[in-house]
C-alpha positions in Angstrom: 38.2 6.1 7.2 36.7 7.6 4.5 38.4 10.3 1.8 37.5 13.9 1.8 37.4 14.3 -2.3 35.8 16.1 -4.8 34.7 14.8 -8.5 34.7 17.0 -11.9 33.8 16.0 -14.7 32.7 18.0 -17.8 29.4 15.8 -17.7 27.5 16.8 -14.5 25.4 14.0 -14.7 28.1 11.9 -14.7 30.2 13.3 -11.5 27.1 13.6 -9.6 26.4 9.6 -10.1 29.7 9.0 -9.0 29.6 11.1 -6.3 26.8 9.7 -5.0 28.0 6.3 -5.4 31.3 7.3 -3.2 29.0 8.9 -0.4 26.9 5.8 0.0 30.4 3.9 0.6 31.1 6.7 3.3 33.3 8.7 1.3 33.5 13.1 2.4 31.9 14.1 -1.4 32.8 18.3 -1.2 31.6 18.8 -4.5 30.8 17.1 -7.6 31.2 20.1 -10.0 31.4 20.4 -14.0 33.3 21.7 -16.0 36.3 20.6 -15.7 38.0 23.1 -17.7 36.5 25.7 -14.6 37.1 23.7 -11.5 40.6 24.2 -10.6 40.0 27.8 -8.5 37.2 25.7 -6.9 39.4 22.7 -5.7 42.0 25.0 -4.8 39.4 26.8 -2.5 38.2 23.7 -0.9 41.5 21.3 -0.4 40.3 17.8 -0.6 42.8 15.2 -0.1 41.8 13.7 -3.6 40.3 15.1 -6.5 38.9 12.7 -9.1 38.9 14.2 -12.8 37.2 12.7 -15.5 38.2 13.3 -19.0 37.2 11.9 -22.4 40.2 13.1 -24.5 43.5 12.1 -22.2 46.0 13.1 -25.3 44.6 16.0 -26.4 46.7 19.4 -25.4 45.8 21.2 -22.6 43.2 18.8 -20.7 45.3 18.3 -17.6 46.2 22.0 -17.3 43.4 22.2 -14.2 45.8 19.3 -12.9 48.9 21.2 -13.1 47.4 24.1 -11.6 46.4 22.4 -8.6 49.5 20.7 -8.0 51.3 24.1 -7.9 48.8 25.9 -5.9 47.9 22.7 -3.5 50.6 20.2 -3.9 49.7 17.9 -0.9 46.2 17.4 -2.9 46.3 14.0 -4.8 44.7 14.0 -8.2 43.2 10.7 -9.9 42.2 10.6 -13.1 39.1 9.0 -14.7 39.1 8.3 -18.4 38.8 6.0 -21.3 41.3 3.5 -22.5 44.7 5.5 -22.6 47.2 5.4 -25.4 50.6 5.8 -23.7 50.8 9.5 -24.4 47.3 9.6 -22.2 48.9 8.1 -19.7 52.3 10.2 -19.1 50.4 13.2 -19.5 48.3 12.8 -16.9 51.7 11.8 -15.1 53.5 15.0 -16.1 50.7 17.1 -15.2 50.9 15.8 -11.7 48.3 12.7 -11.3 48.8 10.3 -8.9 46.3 7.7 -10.7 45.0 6.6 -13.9 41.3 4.7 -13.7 39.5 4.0 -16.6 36.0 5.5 -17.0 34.4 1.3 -16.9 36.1 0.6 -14.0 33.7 -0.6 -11.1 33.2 1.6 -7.9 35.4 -0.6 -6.0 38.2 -0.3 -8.0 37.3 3.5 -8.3 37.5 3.6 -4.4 41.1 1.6 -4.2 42.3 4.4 -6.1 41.3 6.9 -4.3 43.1 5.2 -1.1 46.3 4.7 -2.5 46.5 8.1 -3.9 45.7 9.4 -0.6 48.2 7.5 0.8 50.6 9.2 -1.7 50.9 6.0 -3.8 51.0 5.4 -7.4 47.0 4.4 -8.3 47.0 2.7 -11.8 46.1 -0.5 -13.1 49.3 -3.1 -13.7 47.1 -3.8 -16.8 47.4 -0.7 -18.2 50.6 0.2 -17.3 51.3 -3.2 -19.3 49.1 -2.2 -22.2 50.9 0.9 -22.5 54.3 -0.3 -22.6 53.0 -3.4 -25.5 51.9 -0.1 -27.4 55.2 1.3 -27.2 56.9 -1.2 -27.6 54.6 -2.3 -30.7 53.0 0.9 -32.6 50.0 -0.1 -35.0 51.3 0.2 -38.5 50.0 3.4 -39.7 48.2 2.7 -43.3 50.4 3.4 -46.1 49.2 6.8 -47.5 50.6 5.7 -50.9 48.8 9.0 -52.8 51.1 11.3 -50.4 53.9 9.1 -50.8 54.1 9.9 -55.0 52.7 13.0 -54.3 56.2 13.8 -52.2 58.0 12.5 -55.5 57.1 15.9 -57.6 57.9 18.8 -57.7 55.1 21.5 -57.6 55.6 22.5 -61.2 55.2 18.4 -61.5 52.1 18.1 -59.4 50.7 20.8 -61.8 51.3 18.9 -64.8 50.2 15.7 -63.9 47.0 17.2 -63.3 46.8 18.9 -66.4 47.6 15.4 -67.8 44.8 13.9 -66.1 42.9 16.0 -67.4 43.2 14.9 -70.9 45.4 18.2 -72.0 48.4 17.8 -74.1 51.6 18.5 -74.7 50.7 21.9 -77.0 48.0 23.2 -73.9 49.9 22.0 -71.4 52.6 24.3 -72.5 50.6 27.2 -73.1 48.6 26.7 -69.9 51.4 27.0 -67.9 53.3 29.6 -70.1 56.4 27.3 -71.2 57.5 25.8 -74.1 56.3 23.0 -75.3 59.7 20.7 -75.5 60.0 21.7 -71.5 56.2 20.5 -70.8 57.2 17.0 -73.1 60.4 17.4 -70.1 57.8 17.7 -67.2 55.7 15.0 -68.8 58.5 12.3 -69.1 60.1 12.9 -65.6 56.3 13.1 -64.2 56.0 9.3 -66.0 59.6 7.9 -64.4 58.9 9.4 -60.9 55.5 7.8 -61.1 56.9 4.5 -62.5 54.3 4.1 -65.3 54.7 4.1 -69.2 52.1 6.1 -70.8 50.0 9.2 -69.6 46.7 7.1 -69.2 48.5 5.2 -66.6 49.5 8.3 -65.0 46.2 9.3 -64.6 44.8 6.1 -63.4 47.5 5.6 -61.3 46.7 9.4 -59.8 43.0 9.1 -59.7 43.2 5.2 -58.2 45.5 6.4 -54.9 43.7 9.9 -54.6 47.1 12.0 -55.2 44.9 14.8 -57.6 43.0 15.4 -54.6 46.2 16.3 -52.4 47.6 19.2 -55.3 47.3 22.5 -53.3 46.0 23.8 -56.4 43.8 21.9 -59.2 44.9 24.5 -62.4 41.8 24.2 -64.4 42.1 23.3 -68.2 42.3 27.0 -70.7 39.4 27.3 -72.8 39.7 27.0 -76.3 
């Protein structure tokens, strides 16, 4: 028996291929409607047993609100979701918001269709493969890069950050000072405890060192040199 359904998908093109795919496997199509931000009320108004979203951005906030509202408004409506290869935060919020399936986007019309049945059926419609690849991804994050600029840069202090730029560029000790309206032995102060936070022995290291990680491009504010 086929499923009464309905596809949205923010790329018309897209649901209507699909739709038309299901209908020639003797699926009920009500509607294959874009966008998908718009297609709750519509859903709500016509009550398929499933309703097959397609989304590009799974994690970003807000994408499965048409979900949630359809849940509340028409709970016995089963909602699968079409989309690209989650990360696991994809995943549960497509859960939270009241899925019943996860597909990804690639998958073939016949897994598209086995879905759809099981969610009907009020079953749980997502791939064991992804459900694995989820958990390895939680269990394993990818290392995040080591943003070594914004690790020194959290070593100074603001008044800090300001000198080493200054230092960088090529002022000293005597215009540092009057730049920043202090006296000179406390800008020699800055200077030194810029140098040990930094780990470096002379002010040209400082400013390779600041130039080579791009921390002089993460000061709120570059304070330009005073002119002579």
């Amino acid at each position: 028996m086929g499923v009464r359904l309905m596809v949205v998908d923010d790329h018309r093109l897209h649901a209507e291929a699909l739709a038309s795919a299901l209908k020639l496997r003797g699926h009920r199509v009500l509607a294959a409607a874009a966008p998908v931000a718009g297609a709750a009320e519509l859903v709500v108004s016509r009550a398929p047993e499933v309703c097959l979203i397609g989304t590009a951005a799974p994690a970003e906030p807000g994408t499965f609100d048409p979900v949630v509202r359809i849940k509340r408004e028409r709970p016995q409506i089963a909602v699968v979701v079409l989309g690209p290869v989650p990360s696991p935060r994809g995943i549960a919020a497509a859960f939270a918001a009241g899925a019943s399936g996860y597909v990804r986007h690639d998958e073939r019309i016949e897994g598209v269709e086995r879905a759809l049945v099981k969610a009907r059926a009020g079953e749980a419609a997502v791939a064991p493969q992804l459900i694995q690849a989820a958990f390895a991804e939680l269990l394993n994050p990818a290392a995040q890069p080591d943003d070594e600029g914004q690790r020194l840069l959290r070593l100074l202090t603001p008044r800090e950050a300001e000198v080493l730029v200054r230092v960088a560029e090529g002022e000293d000790t005597r215009v540092i000072a009057a730049g920043m309206a202090i006296a000179p032995s406390t800008a020699r102060t800055h200077v030194q405890r810029v140098l040990m936070k930094l780990g470096v022995g002379s002010r040209l290291e400082a400013a390779a060192l600041a130039a080579r990680t791009g921390l002089l491009d993460r000061v709120p504010v570059r304070v330009p040199a005073p002119r002579a």
